[in-house]
PyMOL CGO cylinders between C-alpha atoms (Angstrom):
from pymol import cmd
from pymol.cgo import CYLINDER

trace = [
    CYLINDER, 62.73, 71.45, -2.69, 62.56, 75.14, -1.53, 0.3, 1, 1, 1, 1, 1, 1,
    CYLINDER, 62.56, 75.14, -1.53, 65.97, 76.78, -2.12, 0.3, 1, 1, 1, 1, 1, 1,
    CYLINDER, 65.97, 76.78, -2.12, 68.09, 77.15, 1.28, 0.3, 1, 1, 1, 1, 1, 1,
    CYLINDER, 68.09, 77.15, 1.28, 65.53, 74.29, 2.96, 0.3, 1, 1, 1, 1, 1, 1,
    CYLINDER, 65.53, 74.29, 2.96, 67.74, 72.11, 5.38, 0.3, 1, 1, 1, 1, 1, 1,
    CYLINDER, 67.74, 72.11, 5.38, 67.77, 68.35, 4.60, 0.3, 1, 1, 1, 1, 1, 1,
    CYLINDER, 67.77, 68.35, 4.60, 68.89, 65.09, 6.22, 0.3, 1, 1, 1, 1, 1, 1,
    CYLINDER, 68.89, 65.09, 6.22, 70.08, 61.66, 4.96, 0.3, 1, 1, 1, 1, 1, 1,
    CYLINDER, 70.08, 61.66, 4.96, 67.92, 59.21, 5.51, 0.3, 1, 1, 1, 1, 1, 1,
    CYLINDER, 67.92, 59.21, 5.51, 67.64, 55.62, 4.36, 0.3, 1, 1, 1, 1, 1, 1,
    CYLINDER, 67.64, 55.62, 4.36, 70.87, 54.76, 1.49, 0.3, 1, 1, 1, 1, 1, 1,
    CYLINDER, 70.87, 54.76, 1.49, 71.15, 58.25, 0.09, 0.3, 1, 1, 1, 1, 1, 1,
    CYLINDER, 71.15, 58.25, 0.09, 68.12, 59.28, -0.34, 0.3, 1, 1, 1, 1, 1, 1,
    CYLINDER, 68.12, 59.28, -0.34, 67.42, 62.90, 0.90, 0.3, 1, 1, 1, 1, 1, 1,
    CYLINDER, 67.42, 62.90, 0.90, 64.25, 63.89, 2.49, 0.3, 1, 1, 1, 1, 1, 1,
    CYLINDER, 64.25, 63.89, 2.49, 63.02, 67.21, 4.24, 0.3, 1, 1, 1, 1, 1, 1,
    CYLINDER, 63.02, 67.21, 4.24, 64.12, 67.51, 8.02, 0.3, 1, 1, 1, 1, 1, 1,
    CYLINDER, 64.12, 67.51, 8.02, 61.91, 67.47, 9.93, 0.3, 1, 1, 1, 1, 1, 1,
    CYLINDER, 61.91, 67.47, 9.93, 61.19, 70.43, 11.47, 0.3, 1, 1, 1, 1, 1, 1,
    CYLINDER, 61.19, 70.43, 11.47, 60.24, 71.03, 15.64, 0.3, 1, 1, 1, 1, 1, 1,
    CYLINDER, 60.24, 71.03, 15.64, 57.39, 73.34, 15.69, 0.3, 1, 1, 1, 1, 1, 1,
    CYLINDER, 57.39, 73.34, 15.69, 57.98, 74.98, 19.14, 0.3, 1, 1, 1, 1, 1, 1,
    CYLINDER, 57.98, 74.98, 19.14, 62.03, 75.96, 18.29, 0.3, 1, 1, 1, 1, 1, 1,
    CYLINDER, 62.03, 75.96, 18.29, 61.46, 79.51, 16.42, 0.3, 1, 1, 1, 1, 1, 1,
    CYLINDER, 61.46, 79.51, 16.42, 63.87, 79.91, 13.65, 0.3, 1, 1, 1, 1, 1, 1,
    CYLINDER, 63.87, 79.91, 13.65, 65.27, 83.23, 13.88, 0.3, 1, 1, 1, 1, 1, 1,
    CYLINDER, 65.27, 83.23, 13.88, 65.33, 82.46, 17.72, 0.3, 1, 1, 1, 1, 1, 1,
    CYLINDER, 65.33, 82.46, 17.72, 64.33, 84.92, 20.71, 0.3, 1, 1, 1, 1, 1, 1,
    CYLINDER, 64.33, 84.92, 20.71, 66.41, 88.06, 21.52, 0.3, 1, 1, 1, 1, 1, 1,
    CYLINDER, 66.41, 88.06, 21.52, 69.07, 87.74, 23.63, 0.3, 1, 1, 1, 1, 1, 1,
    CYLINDER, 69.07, 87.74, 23.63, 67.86, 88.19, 27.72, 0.3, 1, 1, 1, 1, 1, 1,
    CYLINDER, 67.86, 88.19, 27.72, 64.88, 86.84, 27.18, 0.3, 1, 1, 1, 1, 1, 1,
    CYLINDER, 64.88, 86.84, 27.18, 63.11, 85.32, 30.63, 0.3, 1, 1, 1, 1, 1, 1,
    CYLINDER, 63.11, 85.32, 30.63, 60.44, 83.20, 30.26, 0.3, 1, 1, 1, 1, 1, 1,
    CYLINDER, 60.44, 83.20, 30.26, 57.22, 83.99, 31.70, 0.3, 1, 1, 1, 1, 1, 1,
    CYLINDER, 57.22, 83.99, 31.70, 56.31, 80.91, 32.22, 0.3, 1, 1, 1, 1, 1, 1,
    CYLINDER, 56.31, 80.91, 32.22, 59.68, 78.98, 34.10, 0.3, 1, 1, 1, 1, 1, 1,
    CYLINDER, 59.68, 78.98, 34.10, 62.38, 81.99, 34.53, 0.3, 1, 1, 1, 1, 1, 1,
    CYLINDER, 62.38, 81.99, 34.53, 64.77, 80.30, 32.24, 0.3, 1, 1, 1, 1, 1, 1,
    CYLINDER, 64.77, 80.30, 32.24, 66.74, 82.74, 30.12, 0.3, 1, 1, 1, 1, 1, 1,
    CYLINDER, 66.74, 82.74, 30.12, 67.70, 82.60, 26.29, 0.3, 1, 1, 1, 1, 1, 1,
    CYLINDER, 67.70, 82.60, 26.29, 70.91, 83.93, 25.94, 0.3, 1, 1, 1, 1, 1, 1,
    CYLINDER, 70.91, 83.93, 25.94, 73.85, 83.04, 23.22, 0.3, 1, 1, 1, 1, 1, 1,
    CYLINDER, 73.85, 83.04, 23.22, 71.05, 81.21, 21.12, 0.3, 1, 1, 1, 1, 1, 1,
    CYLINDER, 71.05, 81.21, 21.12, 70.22, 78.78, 23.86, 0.3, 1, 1, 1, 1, 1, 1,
    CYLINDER, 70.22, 78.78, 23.86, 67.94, 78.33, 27.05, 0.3, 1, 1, 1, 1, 1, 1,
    CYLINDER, 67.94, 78.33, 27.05, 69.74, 78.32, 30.22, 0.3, 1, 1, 1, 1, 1, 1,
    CYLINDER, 69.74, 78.32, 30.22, 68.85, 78.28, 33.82, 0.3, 1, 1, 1, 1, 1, 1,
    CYLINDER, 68.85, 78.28, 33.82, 71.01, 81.17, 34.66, 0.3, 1, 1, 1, 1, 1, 1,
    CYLINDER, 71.01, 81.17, 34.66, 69.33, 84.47, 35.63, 0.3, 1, 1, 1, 1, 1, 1,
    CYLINDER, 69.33, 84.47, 35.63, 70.26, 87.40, 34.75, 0.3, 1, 1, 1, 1, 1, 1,
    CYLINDER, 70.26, 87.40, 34.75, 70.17, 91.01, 35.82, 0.3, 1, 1, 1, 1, 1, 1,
    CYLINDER, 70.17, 91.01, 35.82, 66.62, 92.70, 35.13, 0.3, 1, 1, 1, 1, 1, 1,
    CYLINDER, 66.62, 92.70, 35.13, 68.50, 95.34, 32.98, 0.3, 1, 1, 1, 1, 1, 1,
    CYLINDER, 68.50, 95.34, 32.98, 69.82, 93.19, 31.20, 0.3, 1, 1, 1, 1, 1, 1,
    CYLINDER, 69.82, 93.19, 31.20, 66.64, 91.70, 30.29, 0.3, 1, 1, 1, 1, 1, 1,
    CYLINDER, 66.64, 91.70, 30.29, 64.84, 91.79, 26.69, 0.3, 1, 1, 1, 1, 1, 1,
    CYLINDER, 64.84, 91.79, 26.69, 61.14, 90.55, 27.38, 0.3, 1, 1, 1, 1, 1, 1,
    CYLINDER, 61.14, 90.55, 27.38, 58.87, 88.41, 28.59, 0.3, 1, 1, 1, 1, 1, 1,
    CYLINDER, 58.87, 88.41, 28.59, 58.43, 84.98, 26.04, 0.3, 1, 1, 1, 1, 1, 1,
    CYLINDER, 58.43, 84.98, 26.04, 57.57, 81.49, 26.57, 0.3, 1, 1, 1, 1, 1, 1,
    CYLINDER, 57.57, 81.49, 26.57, 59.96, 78.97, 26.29, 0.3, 1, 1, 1, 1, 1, 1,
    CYLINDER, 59.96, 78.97, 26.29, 59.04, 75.83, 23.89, 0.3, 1, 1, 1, 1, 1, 1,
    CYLINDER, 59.04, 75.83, 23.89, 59.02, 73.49, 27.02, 0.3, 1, 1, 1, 1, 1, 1,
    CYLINDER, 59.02, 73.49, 27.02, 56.29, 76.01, 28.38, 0.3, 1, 1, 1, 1, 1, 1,
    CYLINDER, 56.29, 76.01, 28.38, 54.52, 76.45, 24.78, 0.3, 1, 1, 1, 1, 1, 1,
    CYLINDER, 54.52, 76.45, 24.78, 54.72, 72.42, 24.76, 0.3, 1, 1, 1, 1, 1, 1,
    CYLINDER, 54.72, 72.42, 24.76, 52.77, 72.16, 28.52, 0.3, 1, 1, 1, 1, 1, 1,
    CYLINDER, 52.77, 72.16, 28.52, 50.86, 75.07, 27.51, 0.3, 1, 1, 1, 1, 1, 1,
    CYLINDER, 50.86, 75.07, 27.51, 48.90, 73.67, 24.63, 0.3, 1, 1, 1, 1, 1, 1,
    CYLINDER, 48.90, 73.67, 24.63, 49.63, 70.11, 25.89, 0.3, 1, 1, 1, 1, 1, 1,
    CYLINDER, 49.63, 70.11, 25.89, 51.95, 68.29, 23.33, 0.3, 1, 1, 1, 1, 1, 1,
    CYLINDER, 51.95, 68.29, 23.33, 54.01, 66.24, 24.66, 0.3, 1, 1, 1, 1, 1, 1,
    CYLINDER, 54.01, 66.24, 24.66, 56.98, 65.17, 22.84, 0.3, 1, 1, 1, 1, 1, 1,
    CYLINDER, 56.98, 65.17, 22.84, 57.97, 61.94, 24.99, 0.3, 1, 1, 1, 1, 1, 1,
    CYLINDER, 57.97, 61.94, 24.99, 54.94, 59.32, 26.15, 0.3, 1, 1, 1, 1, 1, 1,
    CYLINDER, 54.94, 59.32, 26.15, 56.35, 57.13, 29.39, 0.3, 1, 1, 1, 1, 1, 1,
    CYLINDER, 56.35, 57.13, 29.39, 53.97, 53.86, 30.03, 0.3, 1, 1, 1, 1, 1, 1,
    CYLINDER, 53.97, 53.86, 30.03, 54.62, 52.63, 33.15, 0.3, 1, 1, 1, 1, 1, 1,
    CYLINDER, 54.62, 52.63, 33.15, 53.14, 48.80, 33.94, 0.3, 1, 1, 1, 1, 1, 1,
    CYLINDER, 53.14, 48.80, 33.94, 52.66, 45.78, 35.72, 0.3, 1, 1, 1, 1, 1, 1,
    CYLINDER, 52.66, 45.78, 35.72, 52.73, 44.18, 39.73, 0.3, 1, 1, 1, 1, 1, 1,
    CYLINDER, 52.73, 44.18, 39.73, 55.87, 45.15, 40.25, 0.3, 1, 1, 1, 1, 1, 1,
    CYLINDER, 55.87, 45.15, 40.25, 55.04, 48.61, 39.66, 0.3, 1, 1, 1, 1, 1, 1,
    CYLINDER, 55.04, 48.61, 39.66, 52.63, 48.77, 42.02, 0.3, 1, 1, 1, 1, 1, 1,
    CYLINDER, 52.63, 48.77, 42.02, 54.99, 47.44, 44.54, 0.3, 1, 1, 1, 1, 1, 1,
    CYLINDER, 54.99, 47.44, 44.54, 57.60, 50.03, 43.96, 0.3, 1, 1, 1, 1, 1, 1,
    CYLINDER, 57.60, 50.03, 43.96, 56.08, 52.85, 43.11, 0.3, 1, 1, 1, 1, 1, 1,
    CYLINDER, 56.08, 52.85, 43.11, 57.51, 55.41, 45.30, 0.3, 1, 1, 1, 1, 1, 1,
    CYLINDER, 57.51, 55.41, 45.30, 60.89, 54.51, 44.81, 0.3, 1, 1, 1, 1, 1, 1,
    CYLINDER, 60.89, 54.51, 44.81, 60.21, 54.45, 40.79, 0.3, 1, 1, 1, 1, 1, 1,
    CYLINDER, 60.21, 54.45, 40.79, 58.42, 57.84, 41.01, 0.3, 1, 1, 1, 1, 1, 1,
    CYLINDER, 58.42, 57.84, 41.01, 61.20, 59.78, 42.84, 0.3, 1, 1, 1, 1, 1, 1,
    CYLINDER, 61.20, 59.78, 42.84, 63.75, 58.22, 40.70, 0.3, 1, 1, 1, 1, 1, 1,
    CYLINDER, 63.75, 58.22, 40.70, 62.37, 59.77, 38.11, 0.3, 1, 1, 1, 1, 1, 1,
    CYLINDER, 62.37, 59.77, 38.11, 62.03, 63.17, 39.46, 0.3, 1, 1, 1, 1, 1, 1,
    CYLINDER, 62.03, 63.17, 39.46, 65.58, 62.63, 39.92, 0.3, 1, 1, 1, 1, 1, 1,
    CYLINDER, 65.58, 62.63, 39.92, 66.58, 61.71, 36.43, 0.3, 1, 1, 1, 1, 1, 1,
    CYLINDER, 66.58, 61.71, 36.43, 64.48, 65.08, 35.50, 0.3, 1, 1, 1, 1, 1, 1,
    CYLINDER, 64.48, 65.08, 35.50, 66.08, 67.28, 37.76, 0.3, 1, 1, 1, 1, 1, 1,
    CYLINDER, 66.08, 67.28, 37.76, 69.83, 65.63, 36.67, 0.3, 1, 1, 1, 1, 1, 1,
    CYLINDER, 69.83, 65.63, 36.67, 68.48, 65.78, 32.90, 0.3, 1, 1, 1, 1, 1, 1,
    CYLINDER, 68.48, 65.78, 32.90, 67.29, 69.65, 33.40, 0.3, 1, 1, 1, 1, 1, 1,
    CYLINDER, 67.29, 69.65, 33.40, 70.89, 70.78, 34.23, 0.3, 1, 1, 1, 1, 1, 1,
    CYLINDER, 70.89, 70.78, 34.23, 72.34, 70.02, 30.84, 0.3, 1, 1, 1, 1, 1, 1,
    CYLINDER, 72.34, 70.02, 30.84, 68.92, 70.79, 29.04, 0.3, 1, 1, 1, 1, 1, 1,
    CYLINDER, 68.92, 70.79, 29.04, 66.43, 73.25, 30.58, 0.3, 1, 1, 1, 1, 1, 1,
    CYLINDER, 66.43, 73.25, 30.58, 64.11, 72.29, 28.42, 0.3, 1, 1, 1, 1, 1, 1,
    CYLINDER, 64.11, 72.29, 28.42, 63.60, 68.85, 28.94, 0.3, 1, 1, 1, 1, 1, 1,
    CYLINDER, 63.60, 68.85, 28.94, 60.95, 68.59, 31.64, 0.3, 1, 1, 1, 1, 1, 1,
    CYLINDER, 60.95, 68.59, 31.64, 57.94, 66.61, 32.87, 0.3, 1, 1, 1, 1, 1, 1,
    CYLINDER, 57.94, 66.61, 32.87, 54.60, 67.55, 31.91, 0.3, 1, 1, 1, 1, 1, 1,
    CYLINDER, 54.60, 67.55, 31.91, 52.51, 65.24, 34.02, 0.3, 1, 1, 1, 1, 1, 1,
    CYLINDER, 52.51, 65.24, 34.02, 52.21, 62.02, 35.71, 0.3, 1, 1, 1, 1, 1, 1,
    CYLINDER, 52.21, 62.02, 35.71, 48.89, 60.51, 36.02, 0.3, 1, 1, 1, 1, 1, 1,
    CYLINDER, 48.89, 60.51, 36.02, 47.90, 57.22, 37.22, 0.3, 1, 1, 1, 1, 1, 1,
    CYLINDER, 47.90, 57.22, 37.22, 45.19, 55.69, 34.92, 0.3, 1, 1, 1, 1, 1, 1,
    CYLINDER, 45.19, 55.69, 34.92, 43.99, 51.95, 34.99, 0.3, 1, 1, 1, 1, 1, 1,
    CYLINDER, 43.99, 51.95, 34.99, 47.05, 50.65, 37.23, 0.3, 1, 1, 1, 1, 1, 1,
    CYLINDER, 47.05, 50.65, 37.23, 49.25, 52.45, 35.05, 0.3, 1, 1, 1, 1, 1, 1,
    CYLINDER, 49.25, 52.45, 35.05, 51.47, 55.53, 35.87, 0.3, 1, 1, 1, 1, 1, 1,
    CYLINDER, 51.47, 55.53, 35.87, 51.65, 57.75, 32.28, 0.3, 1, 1, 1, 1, 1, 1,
    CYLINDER, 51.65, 57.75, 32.28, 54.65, 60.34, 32.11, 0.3, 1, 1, 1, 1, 1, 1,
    CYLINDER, 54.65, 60.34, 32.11, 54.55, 62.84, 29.72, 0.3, 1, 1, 1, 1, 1, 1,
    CYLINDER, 54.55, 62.84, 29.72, 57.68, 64.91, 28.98, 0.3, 1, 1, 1, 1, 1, 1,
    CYLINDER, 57.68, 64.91, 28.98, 58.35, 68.09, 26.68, 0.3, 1, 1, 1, 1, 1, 1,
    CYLINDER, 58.35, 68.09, 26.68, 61.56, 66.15, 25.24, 0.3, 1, 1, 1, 1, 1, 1,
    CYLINDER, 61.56, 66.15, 25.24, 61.58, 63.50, 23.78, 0.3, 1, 1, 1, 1, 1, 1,
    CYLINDER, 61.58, 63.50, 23.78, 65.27, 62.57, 25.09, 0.3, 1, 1, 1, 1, 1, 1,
    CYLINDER, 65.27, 62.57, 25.09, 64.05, 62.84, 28.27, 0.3, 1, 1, 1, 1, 1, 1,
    CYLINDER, 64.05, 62.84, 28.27, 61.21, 60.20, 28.20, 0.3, 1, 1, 1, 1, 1, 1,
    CYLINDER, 61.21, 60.20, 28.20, 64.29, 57.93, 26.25, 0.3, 1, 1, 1, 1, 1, 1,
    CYLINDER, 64.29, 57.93, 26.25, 66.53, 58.53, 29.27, 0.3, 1, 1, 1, 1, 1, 1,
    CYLINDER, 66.53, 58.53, 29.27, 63.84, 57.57, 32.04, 0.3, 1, 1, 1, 1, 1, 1,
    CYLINDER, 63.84, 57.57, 32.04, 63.00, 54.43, 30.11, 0.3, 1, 1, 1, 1, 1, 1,
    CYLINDER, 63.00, 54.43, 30.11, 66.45, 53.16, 29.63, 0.3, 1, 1, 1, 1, 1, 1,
    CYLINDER, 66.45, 53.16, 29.63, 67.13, 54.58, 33.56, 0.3, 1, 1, 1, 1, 1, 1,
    CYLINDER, 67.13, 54.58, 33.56, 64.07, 52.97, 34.97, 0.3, 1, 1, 1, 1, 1, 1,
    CYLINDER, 64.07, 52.97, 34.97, 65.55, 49.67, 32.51, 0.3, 1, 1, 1, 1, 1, 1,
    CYLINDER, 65.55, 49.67, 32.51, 68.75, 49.58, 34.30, 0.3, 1, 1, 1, 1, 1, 1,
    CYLINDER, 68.75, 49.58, 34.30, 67.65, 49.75, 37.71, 0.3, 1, 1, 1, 1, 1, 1,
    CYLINDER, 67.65, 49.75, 37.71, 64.46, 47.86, 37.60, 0.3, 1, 1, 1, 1, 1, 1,
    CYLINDER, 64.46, 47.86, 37.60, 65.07, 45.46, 35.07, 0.3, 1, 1, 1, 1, 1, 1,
    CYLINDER, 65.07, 45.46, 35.07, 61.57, 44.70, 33.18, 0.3, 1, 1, 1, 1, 1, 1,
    CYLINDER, 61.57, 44.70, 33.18, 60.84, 45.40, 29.73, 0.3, 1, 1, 1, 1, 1, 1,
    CYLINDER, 60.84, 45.40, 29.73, 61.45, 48.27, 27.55, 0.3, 1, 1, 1, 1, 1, 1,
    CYLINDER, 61.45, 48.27, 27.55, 59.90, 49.10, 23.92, 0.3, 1, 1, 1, 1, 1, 1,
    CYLINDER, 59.90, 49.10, 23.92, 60.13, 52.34, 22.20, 0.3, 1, 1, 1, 1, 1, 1,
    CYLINDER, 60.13, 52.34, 22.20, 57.98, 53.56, 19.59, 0.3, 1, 1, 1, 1, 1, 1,
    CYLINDER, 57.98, 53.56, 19.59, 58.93, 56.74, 17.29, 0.3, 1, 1, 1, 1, 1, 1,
    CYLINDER, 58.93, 56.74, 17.29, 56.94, 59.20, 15.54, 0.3, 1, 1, 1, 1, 1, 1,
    CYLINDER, 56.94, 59.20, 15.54, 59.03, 60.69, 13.55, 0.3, 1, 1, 1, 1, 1, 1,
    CYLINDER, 59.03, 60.69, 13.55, 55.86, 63.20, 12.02, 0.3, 1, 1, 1, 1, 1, 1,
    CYLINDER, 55.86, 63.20, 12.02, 54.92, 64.01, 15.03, 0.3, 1, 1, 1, 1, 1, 1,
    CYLINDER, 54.92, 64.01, 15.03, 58.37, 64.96, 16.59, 0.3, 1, 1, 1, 1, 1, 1,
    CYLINDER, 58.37, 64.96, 16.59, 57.45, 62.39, 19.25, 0.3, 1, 1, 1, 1, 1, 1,
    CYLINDER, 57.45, 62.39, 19.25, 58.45, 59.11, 21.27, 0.3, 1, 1, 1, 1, 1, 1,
    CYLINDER, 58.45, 59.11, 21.27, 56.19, 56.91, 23.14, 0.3, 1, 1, 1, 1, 1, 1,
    CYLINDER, 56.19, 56.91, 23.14, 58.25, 54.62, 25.86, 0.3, 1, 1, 1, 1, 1, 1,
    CYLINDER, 58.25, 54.62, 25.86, 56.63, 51.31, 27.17, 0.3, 1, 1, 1, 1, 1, 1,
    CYLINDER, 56.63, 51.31, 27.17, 58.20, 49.37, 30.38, 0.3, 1, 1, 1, 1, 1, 1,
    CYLINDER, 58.20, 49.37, 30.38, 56.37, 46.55, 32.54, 0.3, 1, 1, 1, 1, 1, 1,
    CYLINDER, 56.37, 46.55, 32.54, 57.53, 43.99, 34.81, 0.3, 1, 1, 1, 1, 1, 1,
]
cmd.load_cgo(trace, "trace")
């Protein structure tokens, strides 16, 4: 292994490579950087939703959520399904514009890419992949139904399944 490469435990001991997010830099942005893209603002090493004065300002970047919608990579996969979806969805879909809004205070970068509607099924996709966890296990709680989740862990992604 590289010298100074970061590693993780994984299964009984054995070390393996971490994985590593390919739209996180690693020397990070300069400090007062805005986002071209949203307006968020990187400042003490971390995205925020606080703006800041324009002198204070650094440059213009793009934020990984907007680098993720940008070149459309998803990192979270929500699968909506099934008759009782079709019967609620209204009050499913601005739940879960709520849990995204809620979600977006702690974590600017969690967001929703898209929602499409594709053979009676509503697909979310999301630029984290806690965020497509969270509306799963929301849309569990409230609904009821089914969940599954499936990880990728190569791929840095999660796909989220619930029907009822």
């Amino acid at each position: 292994m590289p010298q100074g490469a970061k590693t993780g435990m994984e299964e009984k001991g054995q070390r393996a490579g971490r994985s590593q997010e390919p739209y996180l830099s690693k020397g990070g942005k300069p400090d007062g950087s805005v986002c071209k893209g949203c307006g968020i603002t990187y400042r003490n090493k971390r995205w925020q939703l606080e703006s800041i004065a324009p002198e204070e300002r650094s440059g213009e970047v793009l934020c990984p959520a907007c680098e993720r919608i940008q070149g459309e990579h998803p990192a979270g996969v929500v699968t909506l399904s099934g008759d009782y979806l079709a019967q609620h969805k209204e009050e499913i879909l601005n739940s879960l514009k709520q849990h995204e809004a809620k979600h977006r205070q702690k974590n600017p970068l969690g967001r929703i890419m898209e929602i499409k509607e594709e053979d009676g099924q509503i697909i979310i996709t999301t630029t984290d992949d806690k965020l497509a966890q969270k509306i799963g296990r929301e849309l569990f709680k409230a609904q009821k139904g089914e969940l599954h989740y499936q990880w990728s862990h190569d791929l840095n992604m999660v796909r989220v399944e619930w029907m009822r």
